[in-house]
MMTF fields as JSON, N, C-alpha, C and O atoms, coordinates in Angstrom:
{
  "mmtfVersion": "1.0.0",
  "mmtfProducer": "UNKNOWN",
  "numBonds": 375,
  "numAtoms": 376,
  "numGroups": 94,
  "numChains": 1,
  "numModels": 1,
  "chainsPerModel": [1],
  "groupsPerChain": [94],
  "chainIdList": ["A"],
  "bondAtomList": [4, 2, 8, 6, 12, 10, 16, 14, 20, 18, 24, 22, 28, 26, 32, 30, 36, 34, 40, 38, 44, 42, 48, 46, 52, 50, 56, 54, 60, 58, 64, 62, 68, 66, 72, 70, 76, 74, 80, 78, 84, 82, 88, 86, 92, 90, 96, 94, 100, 98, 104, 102, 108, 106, 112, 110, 116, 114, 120, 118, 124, 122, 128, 126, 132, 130, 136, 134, 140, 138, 144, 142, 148, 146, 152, 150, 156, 154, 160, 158, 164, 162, 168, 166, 172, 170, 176, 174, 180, 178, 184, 182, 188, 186, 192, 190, 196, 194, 200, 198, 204, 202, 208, 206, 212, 210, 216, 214, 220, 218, 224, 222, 228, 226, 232, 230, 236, 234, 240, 238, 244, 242, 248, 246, 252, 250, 256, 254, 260, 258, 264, 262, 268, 266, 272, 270, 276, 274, 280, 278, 284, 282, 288, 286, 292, 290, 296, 294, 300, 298, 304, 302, 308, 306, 312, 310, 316, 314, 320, 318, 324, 322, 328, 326, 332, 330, 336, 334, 340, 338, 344, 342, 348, 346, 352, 350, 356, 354, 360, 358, 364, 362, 368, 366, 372, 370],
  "bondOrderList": [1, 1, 1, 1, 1, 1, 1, 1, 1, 1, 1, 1, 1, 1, 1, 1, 1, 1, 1, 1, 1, 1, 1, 1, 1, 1, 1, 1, 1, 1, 1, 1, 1, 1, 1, 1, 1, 1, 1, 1, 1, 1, 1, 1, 1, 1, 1, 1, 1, 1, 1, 1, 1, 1, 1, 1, 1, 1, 1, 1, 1, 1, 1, 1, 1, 1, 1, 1, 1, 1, 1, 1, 1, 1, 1, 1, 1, 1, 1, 1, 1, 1, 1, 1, 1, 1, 1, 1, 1, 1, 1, 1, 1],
  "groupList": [{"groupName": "UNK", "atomNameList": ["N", "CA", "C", "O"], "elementList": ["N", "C", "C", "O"], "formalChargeList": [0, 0, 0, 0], "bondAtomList": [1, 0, 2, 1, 3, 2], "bondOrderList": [1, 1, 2], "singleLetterCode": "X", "chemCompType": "L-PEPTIDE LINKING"}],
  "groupTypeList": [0, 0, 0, 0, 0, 0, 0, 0, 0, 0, 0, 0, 0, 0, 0, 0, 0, 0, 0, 0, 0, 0, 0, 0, 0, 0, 0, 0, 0, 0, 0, 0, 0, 0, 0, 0, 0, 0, 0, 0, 0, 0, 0, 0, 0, 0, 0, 0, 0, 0, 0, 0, 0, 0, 0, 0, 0, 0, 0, 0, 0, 0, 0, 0, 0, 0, 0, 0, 0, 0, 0, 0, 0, 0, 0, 0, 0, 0, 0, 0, 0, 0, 0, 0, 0, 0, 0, 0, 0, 0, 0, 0, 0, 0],
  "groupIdList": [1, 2, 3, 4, 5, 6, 7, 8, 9, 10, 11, 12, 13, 14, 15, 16, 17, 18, 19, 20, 21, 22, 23, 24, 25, 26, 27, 28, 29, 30, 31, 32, 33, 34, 35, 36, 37, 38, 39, 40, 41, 42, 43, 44, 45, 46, 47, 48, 49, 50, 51, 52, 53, 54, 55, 56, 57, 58, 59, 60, 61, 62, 63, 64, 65, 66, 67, 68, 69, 70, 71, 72, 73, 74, 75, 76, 77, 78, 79, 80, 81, 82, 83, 84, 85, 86, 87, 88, 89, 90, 91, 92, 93, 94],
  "secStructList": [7, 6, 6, 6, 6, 2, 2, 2, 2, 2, 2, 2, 2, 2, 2, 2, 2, 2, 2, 2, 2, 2, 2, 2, 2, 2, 2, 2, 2, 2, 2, 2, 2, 2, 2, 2, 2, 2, 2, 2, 2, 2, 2, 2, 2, 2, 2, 2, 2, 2, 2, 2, 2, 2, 6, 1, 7, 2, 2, 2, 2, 2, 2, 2, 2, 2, 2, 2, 2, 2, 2, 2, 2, 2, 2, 2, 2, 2, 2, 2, 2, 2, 2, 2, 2, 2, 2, 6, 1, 1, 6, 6, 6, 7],
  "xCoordList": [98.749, 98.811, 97.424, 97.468, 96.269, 94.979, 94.254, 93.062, 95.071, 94.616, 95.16, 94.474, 96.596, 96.795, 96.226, 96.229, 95.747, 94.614, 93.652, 93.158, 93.157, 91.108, 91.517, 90.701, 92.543, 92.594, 92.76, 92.51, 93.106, 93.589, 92.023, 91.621, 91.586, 90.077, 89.369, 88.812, 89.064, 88.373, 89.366, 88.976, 90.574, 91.397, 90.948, 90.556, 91.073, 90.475, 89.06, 88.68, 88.44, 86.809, 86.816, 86.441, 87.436, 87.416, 87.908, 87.185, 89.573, 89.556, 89.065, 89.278, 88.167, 87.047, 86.405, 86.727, 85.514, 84.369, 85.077, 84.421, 86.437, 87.02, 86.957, 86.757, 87.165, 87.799, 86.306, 86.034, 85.351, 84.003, 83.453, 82.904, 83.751, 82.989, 83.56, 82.967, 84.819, 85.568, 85.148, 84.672, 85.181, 85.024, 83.761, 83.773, 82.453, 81.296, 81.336, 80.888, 81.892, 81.82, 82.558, 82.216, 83.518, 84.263, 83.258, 82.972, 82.901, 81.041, 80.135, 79.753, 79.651, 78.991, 79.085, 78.128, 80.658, 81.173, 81.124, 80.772, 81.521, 81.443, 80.109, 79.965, 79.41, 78.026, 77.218, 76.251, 77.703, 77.251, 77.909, 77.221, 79.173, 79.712, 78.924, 78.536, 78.815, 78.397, 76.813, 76.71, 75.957, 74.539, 74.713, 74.229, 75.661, 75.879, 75.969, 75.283, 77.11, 77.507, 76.485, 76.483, 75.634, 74.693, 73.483, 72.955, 72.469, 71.039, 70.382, 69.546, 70.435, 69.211, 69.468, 68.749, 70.338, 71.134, 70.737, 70.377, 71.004, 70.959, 69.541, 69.363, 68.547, 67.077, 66.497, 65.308, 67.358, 66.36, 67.238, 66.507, 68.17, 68.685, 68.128, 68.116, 67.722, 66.921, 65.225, 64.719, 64.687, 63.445, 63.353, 62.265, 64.369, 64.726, 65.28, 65.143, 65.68, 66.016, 64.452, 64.207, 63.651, 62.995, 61.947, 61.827, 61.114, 60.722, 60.92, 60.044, 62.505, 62.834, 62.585, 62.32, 62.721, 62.891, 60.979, 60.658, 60.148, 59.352, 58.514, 57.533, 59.161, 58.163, 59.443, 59.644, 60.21, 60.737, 60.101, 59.804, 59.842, 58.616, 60.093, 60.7, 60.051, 61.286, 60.403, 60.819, 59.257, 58.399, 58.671, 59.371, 58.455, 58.772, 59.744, 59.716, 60.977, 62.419, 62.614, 62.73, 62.671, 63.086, 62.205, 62.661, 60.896, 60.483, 60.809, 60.87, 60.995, 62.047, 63.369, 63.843, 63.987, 65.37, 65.116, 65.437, 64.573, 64.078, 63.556, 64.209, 62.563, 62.383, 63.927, 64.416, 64.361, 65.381, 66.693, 67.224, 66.763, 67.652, 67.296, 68.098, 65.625, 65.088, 65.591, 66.182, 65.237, 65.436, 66.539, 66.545, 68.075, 69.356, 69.513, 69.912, 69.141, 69.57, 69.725, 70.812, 68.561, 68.142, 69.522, 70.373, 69.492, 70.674, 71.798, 72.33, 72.494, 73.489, 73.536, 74.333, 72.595, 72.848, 72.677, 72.528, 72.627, 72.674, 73.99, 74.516, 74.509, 75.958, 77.125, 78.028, 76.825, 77.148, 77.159, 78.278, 76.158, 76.299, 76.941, 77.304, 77.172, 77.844, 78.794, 79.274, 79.877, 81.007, 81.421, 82.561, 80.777, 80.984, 81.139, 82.223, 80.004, 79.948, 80.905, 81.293, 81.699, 82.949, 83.661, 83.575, 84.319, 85.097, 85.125, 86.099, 84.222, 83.878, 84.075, 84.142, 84.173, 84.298, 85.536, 85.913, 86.494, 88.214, 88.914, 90.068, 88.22, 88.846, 89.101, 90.105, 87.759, 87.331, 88.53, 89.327, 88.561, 89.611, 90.936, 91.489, 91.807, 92.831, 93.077, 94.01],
  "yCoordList": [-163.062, -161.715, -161.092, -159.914, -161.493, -160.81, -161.124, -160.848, -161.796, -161.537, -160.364, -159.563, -159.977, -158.245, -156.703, -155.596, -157.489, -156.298, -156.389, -155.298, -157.329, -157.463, -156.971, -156.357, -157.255, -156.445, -154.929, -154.296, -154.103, -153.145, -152.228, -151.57, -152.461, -151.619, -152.001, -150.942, -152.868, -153.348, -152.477, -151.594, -152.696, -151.893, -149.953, -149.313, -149.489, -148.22, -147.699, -146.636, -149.153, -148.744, -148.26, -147.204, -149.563, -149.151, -147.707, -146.837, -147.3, -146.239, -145.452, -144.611, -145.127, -144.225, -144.338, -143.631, -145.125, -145.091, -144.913, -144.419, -145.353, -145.131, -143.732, -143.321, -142.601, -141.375, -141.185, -140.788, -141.414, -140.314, -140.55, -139.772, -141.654, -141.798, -140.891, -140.365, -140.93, -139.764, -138.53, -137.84, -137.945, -136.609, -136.35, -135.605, -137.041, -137.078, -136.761, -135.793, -137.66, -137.065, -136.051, -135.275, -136.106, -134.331, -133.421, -132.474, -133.386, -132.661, -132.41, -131.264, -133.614, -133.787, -133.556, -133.587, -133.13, -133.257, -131.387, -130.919, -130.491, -129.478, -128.64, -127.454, -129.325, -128.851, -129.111, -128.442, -130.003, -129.927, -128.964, -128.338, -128.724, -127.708, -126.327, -125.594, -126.232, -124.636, -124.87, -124.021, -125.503, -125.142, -124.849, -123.849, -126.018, -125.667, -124.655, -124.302, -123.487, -122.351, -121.3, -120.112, -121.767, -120.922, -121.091, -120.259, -121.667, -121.861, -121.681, -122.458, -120.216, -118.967, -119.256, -120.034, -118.7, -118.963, -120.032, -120.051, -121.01, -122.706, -122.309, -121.947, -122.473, -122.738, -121.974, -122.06, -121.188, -119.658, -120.217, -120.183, -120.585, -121.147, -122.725, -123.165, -123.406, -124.576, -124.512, -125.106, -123.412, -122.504, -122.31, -122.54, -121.907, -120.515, -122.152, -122.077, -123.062, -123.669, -124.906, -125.488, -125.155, -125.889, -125.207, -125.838, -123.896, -122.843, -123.224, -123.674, -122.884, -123.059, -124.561, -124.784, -125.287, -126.465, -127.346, -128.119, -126.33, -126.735, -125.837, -126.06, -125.105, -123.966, -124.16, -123.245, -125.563, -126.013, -127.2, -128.141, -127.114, -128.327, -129.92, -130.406, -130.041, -130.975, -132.288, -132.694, -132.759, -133.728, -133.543, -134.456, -132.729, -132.592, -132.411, -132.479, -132.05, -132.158, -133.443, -133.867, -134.336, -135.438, -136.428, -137.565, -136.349, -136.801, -136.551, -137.443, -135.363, -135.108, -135.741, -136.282, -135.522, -136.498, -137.674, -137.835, -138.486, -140.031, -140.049, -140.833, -139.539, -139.418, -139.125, -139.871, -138.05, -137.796, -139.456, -139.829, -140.075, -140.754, -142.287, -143.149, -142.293, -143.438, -143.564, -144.534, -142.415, -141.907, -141.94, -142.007, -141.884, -141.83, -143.404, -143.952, -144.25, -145.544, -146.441, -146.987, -146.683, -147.639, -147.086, -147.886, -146.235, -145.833, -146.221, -146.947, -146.086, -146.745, -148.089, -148.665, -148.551, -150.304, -150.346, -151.545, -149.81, -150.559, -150.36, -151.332, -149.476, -148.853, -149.972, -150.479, -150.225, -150.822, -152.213, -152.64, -152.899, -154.302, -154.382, -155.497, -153.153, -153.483, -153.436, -154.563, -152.135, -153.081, -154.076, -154.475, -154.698, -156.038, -156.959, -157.526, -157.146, -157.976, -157.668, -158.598, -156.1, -155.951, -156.431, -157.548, -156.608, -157.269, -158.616, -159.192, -159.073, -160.481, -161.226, -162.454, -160.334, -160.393, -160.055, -160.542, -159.351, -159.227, -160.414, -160.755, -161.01, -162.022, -163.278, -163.903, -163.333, -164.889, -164.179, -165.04, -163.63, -163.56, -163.641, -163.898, -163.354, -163.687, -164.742, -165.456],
  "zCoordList": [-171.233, -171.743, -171.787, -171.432, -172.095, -172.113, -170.895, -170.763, -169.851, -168.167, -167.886, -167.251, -168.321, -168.397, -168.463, -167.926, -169.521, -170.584, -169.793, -169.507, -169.291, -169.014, -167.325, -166.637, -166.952, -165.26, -165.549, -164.524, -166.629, -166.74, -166.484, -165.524, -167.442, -167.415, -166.114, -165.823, -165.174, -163.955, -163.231, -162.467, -163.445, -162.217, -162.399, -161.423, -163.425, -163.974, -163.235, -162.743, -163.449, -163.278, -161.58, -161.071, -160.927, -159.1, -159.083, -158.599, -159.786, -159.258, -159.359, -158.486, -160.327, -160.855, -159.746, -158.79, -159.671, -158.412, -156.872, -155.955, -156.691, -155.448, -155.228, -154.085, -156.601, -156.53, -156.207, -155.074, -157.039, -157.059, -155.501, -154.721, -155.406, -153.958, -152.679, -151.737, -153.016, -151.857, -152.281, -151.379, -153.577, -154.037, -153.294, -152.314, -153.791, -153.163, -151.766, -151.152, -151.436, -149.609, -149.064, -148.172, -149.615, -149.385, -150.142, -149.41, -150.808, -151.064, -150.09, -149.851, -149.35, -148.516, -147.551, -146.778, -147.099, -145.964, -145.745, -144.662, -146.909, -147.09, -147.09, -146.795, -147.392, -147.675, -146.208, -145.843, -145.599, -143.734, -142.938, -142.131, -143.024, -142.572, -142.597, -141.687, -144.257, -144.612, -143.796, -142.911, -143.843, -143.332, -142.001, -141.47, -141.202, -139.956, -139.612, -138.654, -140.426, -139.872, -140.735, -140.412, -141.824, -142.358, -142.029, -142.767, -141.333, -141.513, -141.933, -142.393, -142.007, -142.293, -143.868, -144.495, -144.335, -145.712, -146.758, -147.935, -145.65, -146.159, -146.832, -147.995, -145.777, -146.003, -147.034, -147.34, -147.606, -148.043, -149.267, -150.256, -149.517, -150.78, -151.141, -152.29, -150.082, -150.369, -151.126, -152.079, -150.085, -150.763, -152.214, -152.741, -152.96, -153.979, -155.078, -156.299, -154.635, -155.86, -155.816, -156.873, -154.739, -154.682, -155.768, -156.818, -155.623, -156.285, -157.885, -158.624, -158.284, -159.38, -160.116, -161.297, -159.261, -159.709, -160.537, -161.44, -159.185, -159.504, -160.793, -161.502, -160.692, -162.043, -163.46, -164.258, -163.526, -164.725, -165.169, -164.433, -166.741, -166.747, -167.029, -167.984, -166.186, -165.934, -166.88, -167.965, -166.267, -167.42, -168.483, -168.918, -169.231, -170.751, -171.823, -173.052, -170.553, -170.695, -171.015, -172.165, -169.63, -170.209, -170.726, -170.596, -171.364, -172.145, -173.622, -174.468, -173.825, -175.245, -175.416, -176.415, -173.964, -173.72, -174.397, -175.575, -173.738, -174.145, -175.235, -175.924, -175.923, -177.278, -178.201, -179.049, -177.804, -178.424, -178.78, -179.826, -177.199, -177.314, -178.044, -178.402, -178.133, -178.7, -180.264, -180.739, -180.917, -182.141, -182.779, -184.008, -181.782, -182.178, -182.21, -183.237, -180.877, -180.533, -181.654, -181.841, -182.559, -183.439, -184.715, -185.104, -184.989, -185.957, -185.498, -186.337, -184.485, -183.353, -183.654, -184.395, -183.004, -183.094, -184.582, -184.816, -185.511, -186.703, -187.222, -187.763, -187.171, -187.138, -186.515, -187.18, -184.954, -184.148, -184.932, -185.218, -185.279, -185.684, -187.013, -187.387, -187.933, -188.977, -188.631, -188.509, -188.181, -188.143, -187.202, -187.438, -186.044, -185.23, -186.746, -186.884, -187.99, -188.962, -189.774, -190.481, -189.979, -190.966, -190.12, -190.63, -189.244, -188.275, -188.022, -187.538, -188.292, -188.414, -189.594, -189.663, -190.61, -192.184, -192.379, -193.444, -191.774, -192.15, -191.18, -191.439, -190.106, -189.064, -190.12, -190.463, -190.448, -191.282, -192.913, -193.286, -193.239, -194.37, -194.463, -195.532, -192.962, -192.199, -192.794, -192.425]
}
């Protein structure tokens, strides 16, 4: 019965990644098309986000990110290990 259960989520996970990986390439597959038949377009929208991309201070974004997520983590795992230990503490009282 819990060879049931433990194939259930692995079977979930492939199709997840089966789906994204097709989605992705029907993405990819779309996005070759359009330059093909756009060039001029393509490039001048490749320009215009490269531009943008670079006058966003993207460094300091996700250095706040990571700060940010350092800061939450430690509260998490402490959270996290209490109840693994309340759980561990209603098993053993069973």
């Amino acid at each position: 019965m819990d060879d049931k259960f433990a194939a259930i989520p692995e079977d979930l996970a492939e199709r997840g990644l089966r789906y994204t990986k097709d989605q992705f390439g029907e993405v990819l597959q779309q996005t070759e098309v359009y330059v093909r038949e756009n060039p001029t377009q393509s490039v001048l929208y490749a320009l215009a986000a490269g531009y943008i991309l670079n006058r966003l201070p993207l460094g300091r974004v996700l250095g706040g990110v990571i700060r940010l997520l350092m800061l939450v983590f430690k509260p998490a795992l402490l959270i996290y290990g209490a109840s693994k230990l309340y759980r561990v503490a209603q098993q053993n009282e069973s």
